[in-house]
C-alpha positions as protocol buffer text, in pm:
chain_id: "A"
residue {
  index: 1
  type: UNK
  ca { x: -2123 y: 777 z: 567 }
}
residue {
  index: 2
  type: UNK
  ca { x: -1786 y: 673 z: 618 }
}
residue {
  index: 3
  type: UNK
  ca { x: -1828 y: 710 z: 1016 }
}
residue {
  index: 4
  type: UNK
  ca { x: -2140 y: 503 z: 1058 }
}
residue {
  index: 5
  type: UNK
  ca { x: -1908 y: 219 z: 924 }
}
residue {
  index: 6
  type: UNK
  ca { x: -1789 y: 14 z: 1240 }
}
residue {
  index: 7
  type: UNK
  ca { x: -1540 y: -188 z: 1075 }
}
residue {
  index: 8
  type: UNK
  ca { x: -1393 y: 167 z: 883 }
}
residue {
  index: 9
  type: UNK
  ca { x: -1356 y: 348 z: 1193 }
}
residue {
  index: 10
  type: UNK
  ca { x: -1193 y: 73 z: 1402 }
}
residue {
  index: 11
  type: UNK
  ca { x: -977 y: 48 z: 1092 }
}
residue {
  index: 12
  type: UNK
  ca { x: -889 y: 439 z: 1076 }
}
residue {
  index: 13
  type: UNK
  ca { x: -841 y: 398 z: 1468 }
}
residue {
  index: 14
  type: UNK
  ca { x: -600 y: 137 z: 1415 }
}
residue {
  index: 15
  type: UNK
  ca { x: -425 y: 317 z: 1139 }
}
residue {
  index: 16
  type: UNK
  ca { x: -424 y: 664 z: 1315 }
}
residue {
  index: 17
  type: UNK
  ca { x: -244 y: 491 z: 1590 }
}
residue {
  index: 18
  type: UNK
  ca { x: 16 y: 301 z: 1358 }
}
residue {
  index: 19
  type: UNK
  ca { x: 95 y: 648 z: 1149 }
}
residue {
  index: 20
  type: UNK
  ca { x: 157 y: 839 z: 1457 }
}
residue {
  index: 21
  type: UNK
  ca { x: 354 y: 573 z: 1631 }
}
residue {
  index: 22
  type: UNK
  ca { x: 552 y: 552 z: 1313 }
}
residue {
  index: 23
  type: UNK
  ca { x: 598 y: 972 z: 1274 }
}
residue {
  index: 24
  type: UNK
  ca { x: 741 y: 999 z: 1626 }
}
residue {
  index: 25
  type: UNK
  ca { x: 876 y: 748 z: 1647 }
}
residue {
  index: 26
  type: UNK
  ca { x: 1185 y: 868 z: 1801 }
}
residue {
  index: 27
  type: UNK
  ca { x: 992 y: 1008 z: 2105 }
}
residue {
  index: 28
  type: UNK
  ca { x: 779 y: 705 z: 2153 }
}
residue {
  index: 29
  type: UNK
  ca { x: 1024 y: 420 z: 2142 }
}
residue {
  index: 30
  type: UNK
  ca { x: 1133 y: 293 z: 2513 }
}
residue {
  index: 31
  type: UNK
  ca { x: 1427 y: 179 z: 2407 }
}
residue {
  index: 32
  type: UNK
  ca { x: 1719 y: 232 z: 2130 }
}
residue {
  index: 33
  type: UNK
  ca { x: 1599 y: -13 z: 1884 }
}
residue {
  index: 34
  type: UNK
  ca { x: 1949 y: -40 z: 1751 }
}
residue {
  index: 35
  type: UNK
  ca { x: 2128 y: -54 z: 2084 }
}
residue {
  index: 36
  type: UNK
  ca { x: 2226 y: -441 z: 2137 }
}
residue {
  index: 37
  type: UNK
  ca { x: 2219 y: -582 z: 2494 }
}
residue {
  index: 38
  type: UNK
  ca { x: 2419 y: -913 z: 2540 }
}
residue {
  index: 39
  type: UNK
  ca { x: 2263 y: -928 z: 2909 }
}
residue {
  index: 40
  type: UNK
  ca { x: 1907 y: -962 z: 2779 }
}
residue {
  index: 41
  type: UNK
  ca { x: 1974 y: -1198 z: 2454 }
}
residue {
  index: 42
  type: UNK
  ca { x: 1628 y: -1340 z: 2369 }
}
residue {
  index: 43
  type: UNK
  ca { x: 1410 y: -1257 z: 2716 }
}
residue {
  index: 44
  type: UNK
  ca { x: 1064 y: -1343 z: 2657 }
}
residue {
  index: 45
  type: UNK
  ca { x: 817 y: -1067 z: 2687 }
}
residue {
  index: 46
  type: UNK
  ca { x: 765 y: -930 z: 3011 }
}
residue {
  index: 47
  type: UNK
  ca { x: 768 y: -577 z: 3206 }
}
residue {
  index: 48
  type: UNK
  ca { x: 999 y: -312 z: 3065 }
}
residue {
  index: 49
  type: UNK
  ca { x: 1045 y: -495 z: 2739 }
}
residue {
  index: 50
  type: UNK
  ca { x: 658 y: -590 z: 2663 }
}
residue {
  index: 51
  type: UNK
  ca { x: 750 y: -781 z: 2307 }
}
residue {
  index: 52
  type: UNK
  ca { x: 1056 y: -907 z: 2426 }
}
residue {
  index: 53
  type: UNK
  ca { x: 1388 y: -902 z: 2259 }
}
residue {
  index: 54
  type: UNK
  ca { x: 1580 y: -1017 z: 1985 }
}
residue {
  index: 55
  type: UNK
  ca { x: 1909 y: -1222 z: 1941 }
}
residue {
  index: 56
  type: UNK
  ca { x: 2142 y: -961 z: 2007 }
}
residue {
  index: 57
  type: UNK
  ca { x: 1919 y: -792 z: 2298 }
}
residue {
  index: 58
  type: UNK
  ca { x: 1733 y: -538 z: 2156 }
}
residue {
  index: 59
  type: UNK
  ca { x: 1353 y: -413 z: 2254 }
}
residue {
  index: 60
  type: UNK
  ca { x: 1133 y: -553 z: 1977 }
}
residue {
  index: 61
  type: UNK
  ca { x: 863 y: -330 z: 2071 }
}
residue {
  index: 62
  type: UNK
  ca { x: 1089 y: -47 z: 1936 }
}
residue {
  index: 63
  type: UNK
  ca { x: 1199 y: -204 z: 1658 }
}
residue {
  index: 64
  type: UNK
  ca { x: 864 y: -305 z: 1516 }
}
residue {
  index: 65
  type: UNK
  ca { x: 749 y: 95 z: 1575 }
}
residue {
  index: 66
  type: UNK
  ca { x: 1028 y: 217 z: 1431 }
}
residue {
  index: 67
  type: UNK
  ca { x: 988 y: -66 z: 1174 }
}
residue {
  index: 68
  type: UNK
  ca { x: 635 y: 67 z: 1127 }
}
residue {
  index: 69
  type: UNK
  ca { x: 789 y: 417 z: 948 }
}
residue {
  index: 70
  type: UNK
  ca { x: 932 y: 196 z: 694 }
}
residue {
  index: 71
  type: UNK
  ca { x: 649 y: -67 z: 577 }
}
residue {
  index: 72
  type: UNK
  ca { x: 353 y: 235 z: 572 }
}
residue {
  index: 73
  type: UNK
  ca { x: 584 y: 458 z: 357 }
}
residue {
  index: 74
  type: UNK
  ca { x: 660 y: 183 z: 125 }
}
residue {
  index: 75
  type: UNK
  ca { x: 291 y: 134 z: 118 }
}
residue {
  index: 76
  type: UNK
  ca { x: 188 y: 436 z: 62 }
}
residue {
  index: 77
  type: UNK
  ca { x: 418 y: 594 z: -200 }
}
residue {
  index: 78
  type: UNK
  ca { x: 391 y: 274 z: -452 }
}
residue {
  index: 79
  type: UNK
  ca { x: 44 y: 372 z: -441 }
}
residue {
  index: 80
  type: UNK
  ca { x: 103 y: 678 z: -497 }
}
residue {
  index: 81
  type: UNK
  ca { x: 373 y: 582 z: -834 }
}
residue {
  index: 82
  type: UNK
  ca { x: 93 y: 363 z: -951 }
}
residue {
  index: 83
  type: UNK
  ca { x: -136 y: 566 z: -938 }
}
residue {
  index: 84
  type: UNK
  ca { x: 43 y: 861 z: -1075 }
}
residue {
  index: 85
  type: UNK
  ca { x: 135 y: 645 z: -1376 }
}
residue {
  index: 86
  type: UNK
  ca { x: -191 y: 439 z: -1365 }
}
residue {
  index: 87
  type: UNK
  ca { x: -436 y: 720 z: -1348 }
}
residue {
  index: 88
  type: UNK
  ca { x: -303 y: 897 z: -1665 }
}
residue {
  index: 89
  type: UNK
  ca { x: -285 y: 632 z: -1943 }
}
residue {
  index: 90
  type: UNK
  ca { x: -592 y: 494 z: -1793 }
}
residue {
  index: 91
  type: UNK
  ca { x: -754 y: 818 z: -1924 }
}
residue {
  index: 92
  type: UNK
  ca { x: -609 y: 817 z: -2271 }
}
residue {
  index: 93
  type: UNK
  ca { x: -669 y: 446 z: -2343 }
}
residue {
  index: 94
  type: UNK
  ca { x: -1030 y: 525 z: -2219 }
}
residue {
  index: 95
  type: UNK
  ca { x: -1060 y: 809 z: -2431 }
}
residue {
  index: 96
  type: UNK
  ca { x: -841 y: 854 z: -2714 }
}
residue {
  index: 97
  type: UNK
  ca { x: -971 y: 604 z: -2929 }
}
residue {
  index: 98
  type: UNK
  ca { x: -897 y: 224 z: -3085 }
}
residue {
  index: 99
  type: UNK
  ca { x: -529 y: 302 z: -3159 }
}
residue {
  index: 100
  type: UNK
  ca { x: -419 y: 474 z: -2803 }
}
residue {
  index: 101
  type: UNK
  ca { x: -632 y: 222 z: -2678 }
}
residue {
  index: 102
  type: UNK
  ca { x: -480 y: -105 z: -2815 }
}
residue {
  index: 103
  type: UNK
  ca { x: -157 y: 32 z: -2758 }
}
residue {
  index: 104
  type: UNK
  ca { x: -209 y: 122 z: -2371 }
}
residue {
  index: 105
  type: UNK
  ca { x: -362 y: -226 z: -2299 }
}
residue {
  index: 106
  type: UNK
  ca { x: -158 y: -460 z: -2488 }
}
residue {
  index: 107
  type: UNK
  ca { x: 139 y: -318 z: -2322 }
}
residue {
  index: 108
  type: UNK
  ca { x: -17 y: -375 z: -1962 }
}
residue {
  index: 109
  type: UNK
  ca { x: -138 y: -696 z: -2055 }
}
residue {
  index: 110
  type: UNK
  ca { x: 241 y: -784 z: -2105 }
}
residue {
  index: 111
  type: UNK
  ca { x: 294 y: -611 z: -1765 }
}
residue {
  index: 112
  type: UNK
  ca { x: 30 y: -817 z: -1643 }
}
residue {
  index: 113
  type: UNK
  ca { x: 144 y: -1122 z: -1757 }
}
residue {
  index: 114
  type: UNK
  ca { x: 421 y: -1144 z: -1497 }
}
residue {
  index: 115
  type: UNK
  ca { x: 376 y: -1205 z: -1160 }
}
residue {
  index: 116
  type: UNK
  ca { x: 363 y: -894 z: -941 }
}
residue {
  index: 117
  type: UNK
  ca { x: 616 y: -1022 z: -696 }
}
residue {
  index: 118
  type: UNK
  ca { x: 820 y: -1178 z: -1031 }
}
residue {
  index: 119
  type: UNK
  ca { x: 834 y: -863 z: -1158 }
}
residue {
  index: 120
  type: UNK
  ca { x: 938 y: -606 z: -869 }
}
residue {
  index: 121
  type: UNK
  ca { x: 1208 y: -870 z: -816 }
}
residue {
  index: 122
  type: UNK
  ca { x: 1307 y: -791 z: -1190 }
}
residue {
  index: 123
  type: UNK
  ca { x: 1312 y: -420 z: -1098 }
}
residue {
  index: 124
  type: UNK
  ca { x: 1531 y: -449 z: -789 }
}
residue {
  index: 125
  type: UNK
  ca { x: 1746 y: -678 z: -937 }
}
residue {
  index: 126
  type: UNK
  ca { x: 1844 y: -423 z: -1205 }
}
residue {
  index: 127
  type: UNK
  ca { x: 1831 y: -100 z: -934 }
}
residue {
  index: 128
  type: UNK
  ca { x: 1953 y: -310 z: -645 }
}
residue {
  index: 129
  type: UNK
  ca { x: 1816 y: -355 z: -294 }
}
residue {
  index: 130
  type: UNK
  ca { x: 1675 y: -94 z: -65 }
}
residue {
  index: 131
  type: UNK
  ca { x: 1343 y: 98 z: 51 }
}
residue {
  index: 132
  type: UNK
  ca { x: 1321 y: 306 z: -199 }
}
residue {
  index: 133
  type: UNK
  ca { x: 1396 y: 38 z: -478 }
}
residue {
  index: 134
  type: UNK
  ca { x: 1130 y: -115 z: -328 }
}
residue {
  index: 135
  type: UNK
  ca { x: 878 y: 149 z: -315 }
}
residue {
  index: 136
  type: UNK
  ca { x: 987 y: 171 z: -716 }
}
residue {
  index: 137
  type: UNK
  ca { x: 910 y: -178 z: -773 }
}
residue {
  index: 138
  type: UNK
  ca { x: 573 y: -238 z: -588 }
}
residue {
  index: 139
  type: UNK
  ca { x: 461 y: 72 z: -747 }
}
residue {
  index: 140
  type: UNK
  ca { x: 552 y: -44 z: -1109 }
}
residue {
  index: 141
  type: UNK
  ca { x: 378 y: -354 z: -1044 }
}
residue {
  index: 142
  type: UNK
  ca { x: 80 y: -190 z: -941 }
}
residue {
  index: 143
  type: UNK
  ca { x: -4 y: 24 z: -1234 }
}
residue {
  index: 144
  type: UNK
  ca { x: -197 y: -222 z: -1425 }
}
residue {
  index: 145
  type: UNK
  ca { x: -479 y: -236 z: -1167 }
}
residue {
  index: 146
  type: UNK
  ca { x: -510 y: 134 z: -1241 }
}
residue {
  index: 147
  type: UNK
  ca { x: -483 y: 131 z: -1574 }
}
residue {
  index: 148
  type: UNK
  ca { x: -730 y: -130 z: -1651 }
}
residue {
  index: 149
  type: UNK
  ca { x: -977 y: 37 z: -1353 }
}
residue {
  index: 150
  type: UNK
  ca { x: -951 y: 399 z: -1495 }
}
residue {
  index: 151
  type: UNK
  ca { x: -983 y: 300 z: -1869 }
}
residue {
  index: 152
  type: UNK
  ca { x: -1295 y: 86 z: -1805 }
}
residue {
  index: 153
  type: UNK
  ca { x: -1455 y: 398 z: -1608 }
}
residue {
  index: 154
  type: UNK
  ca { x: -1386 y: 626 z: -1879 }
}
residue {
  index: 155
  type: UNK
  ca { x: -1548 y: 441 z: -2152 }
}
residue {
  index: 156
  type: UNK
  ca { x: -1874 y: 432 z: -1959 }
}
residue {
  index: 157
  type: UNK
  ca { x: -1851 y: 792 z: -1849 }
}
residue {
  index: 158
  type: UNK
  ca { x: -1743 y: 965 z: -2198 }
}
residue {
  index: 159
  type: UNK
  ca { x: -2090 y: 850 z: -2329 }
}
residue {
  index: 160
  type: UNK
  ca { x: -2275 y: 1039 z: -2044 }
}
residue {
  index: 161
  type: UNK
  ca { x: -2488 y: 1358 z: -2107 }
}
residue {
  index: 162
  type: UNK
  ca { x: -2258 y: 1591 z: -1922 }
}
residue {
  index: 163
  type: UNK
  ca { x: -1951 y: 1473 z: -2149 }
}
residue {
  index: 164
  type: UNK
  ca { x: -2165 y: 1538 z: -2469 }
}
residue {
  index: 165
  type: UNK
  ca { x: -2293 y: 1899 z: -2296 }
}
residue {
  index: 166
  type: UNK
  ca { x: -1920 y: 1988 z: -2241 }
}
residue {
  index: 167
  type: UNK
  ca { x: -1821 y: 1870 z: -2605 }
}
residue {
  index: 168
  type: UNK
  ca { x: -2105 y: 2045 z: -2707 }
}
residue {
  index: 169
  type: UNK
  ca { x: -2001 y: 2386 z: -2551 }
}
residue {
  index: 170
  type: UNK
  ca { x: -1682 y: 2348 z: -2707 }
}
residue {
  index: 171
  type: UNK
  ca { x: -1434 y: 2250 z: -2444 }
}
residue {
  index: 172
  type: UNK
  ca { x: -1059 y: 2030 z: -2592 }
}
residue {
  index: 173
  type: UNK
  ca { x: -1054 y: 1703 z: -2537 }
}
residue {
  index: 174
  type: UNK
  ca { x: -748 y: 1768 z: -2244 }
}
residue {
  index: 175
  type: UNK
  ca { x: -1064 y: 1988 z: -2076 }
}
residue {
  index: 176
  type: UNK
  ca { x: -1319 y: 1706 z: -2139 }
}
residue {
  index: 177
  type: UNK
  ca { x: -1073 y: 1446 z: -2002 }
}
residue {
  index: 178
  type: UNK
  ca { x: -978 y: 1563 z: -1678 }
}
residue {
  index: 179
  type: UNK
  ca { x: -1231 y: 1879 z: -1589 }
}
residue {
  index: 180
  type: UNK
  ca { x: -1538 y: 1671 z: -1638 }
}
residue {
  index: 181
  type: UNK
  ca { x: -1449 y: 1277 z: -1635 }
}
residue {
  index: 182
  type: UNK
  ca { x: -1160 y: 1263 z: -1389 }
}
residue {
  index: 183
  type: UNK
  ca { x: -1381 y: 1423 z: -1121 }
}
residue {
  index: 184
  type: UNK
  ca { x: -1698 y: 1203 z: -1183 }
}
residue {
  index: 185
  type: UNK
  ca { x: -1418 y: 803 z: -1141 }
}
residue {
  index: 186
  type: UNK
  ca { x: -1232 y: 920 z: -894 }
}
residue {
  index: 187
  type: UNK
  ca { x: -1444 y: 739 z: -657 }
}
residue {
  index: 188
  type: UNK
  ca { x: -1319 y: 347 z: -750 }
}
residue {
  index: 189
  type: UNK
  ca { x: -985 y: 508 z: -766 }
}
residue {
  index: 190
  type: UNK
  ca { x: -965 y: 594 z: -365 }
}
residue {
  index: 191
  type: UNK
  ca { x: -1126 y: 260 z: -311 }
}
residue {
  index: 192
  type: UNK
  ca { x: -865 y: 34 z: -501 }
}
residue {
  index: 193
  type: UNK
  ca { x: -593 y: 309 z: -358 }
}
residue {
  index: 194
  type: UNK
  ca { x: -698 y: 254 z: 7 }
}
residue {
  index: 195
  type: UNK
  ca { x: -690 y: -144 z: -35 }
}
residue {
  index: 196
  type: UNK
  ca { x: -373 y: -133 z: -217 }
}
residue {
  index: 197
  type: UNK
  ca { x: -184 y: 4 z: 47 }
}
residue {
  index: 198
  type: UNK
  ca { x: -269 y: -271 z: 202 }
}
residue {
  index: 199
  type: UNK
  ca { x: -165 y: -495 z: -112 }
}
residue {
  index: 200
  type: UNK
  ca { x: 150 y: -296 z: -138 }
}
residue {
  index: 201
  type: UNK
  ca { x: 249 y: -351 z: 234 }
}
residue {
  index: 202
  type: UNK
  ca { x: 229 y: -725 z: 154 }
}
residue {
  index: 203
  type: UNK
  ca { x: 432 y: -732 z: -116 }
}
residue {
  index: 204
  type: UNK
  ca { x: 717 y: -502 z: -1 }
}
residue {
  index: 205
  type: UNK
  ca { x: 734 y: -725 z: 352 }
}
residue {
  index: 206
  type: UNK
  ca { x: 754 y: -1027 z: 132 }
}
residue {
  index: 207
  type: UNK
  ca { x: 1074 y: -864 z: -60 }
}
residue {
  index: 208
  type: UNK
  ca { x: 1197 y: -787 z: 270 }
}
residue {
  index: 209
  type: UNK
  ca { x: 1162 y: -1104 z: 420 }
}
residue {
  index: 210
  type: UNK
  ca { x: 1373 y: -1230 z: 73 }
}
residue {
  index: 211
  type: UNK
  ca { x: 1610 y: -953 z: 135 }
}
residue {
  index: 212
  type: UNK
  ca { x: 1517 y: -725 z: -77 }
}
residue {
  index: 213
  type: UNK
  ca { x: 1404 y: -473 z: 82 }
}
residue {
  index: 214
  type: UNK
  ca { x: 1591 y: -207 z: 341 }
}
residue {
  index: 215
  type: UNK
  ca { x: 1873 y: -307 z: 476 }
}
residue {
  index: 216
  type: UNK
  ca { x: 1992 y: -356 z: 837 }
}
residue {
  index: 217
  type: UNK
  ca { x: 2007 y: -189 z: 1059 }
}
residue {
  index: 218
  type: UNK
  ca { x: 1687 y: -55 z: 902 }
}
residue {
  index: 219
  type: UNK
  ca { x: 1366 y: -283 z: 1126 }
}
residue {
  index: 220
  type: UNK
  ca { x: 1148 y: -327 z: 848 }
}
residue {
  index: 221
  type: UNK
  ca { x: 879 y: -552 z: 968 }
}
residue {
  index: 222
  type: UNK
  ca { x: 935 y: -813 z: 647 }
}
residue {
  index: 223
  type: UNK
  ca { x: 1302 y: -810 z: 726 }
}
residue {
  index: 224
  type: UNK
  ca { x: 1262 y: -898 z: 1129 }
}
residue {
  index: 225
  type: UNK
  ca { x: 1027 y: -1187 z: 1010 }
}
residue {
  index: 226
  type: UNK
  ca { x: 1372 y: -1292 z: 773 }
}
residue {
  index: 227
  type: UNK
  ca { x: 1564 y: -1198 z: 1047 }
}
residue {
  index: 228
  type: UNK
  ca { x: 1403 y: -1440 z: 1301 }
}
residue {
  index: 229
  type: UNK
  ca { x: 1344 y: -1770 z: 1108 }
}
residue {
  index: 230
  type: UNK
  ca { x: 1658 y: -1956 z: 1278 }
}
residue {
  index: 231
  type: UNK
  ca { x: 1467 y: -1836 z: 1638 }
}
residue {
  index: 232
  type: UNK
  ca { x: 1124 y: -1962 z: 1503 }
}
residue {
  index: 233
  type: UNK
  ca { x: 1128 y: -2248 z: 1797 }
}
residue {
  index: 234
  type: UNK
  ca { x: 1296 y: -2116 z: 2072 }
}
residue {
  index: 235
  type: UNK
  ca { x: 1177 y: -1723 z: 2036 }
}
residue {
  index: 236
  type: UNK
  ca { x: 799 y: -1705 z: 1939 }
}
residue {
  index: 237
  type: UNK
  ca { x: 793 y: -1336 z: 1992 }
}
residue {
  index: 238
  type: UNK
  ca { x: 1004 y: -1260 z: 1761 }
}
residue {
  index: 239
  type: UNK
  ca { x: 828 y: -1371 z: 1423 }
}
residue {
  index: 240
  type: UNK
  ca { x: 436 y: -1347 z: 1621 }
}
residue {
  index: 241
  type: UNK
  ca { x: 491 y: -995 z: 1667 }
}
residue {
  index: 242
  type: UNK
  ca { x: 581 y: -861 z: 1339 }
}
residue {
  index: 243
  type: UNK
  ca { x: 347 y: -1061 z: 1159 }
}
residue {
  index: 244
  type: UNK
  ca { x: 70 y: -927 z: 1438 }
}
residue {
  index: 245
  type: UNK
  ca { x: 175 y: -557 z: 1275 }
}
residue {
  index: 246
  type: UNK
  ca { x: 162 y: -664 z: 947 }
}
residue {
  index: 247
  type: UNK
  ca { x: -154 y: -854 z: 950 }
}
residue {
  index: 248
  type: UNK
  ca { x: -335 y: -569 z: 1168 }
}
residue {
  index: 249
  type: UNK
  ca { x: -196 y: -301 z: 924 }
}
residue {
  index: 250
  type: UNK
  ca { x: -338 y: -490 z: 621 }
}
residue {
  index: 251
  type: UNK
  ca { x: -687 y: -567 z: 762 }
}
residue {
  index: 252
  type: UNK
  ca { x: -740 y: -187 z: 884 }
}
residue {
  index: 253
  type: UNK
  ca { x: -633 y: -93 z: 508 }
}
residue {
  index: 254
  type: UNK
  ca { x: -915 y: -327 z: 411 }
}
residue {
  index: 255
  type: UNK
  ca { x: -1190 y: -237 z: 634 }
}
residue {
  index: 256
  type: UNK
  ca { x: -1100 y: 112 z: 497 }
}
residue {
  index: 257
  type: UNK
  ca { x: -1123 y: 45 z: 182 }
}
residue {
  index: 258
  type: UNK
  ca { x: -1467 y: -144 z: 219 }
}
residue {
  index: 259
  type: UNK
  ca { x: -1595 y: 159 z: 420 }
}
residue {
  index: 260
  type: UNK
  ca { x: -1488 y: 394 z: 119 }
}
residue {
  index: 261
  type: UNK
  ca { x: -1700 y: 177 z: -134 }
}
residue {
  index: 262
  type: UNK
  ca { x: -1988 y: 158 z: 70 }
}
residue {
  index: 263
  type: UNK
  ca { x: -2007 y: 547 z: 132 }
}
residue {
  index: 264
  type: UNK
  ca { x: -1905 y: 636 z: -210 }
}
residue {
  index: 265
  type: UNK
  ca { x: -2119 y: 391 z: -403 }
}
residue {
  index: 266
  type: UNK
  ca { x: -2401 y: 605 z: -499 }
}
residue {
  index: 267
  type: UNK
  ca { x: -2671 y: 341 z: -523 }
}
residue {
  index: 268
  type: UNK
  ca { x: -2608 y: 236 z: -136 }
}
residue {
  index: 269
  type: UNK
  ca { x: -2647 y: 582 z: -41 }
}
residue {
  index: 270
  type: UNK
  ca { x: -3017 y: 554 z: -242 }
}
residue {
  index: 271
  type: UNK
  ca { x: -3090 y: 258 z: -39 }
}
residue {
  index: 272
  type: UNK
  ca { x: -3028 y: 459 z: 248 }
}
residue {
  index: 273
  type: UNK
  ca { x: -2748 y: 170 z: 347 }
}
């Protein structure tokens, strides 16, 4: 069971927090995270401003919770576009035979033949800079993984005896595909979704901290890392805490998705693990 998992429920704890933090953000923030201060320009964090501020005087705190709306979203909607995309052609190469096949994977293999950080660069570069370019091009880099996951799970699963009972009842292919196989892989699929968003988190702070991603005023927790490299040795606090948030975010993700395999692996549940 998910629960029994230590590491996956301090994980979800940590992630609950962060999502609802992020969703009211408006009501939780102590201060206007866009309202300068030029009396308080880089204070070290103390009482009434517990992350400090930045160079123009603003409350960190509420810019990296505010921040946090941005970097989750991005997370988890280009996991949701690869998937979406992924999920689908993973089912026809893995089903509809040697052409559909060859087709589907020499295409991603060209896909996956440029780096994933290369490529979502391409993608902005041609749609321009912003959140939801960025959501866009994480999510297009991502399909691949699904692909490749979904298509390798259907060729072991269409030769199973419930694929050959539905076949032999006389269901269409459409109703083999995704009544009776899509159901039985849709386990790996949550697992390599729930680390992704981890994955995807990464990658879309790393395009912020080039630039790429939203734009100021806009505190996405890549861009106040870009943001704070000319403060890097007289203001700690301003690059330790956004890369605290990012690095806490990505771990919960992870311990998530390692809880998910272990409870939905069916041999560990045998084991009685």
């Amino acid at each position: 069971m998910l629960l029994q998992n230590p590491g996956a429920v301090a994980g979800l704890v940590i992630i609950g927090a962060l999502i609802l933090s992020a969703a009211f953000a408006n009501h939780v923030v102590p201060h206007d995270p866009f309202k300068p201060d030029p009396t308080i320009v880089l204070m070290p964090p103390r009482v009434g401003h517990w992350m400090g501020t930045d160079n123009l005087g603003r409350d960190m705190l509420s810019r990296i919770i505010l921040g946090g709306r941005w970097s989750l979203s991005v997370g988890l909607i280009a996991v949701c576009i690869s998937a979406s995309v992924g999920l689908p052609l993973g089912l026809l190469a893995g089903y509809s035979g040697v052409l559909v096949d060859t087709l589907i994977s020499r295409g991603i293999e060209v896909v996956m033949a440029i780096p994933g950080v290369l490529l979502a660069i391409a993608v902005i570069a041609v749609l321009g800079p912003g959140s939801w370019n960025v959501m866009l091009a994480v999510g297009i880099a991502g399909i691949p993984r699904y692909v490749r996951l979904i298509r390798s799970s259907v060729l072991s699963a269409r030769e199973d005896a419930y694929v050959e009972a539905a076949r032999g009842l006389g269901c269409s292919e459409p109703r083999v595909m995704f009544r009776h196989i899509l159901p039985n892989i849709v386990a790996p699929t949550i697992v390599l979704g729930s680390i992704d968003v981890a994955a995807a988190i990464l990658a879309a702070s790393s395009l912020g901290f080039l630039g790429f991603g939203a734009q100021p005023p806009i505190p996405e927790w890549g861009a106040l890392l870009s943001q704070a490299r000319a403060f890097m040795r007289t203001a700690w606090w301003l690059t330790a805490f956004p890369g605290m948030a990012i690095m806490l975010t990505v771990l919960s993700m992870n311990l998530i998705g390692d809880g998910l395999r272990d409870a939905l692996d069916p041999r560990l549940r045998r084991e009685g693990f």
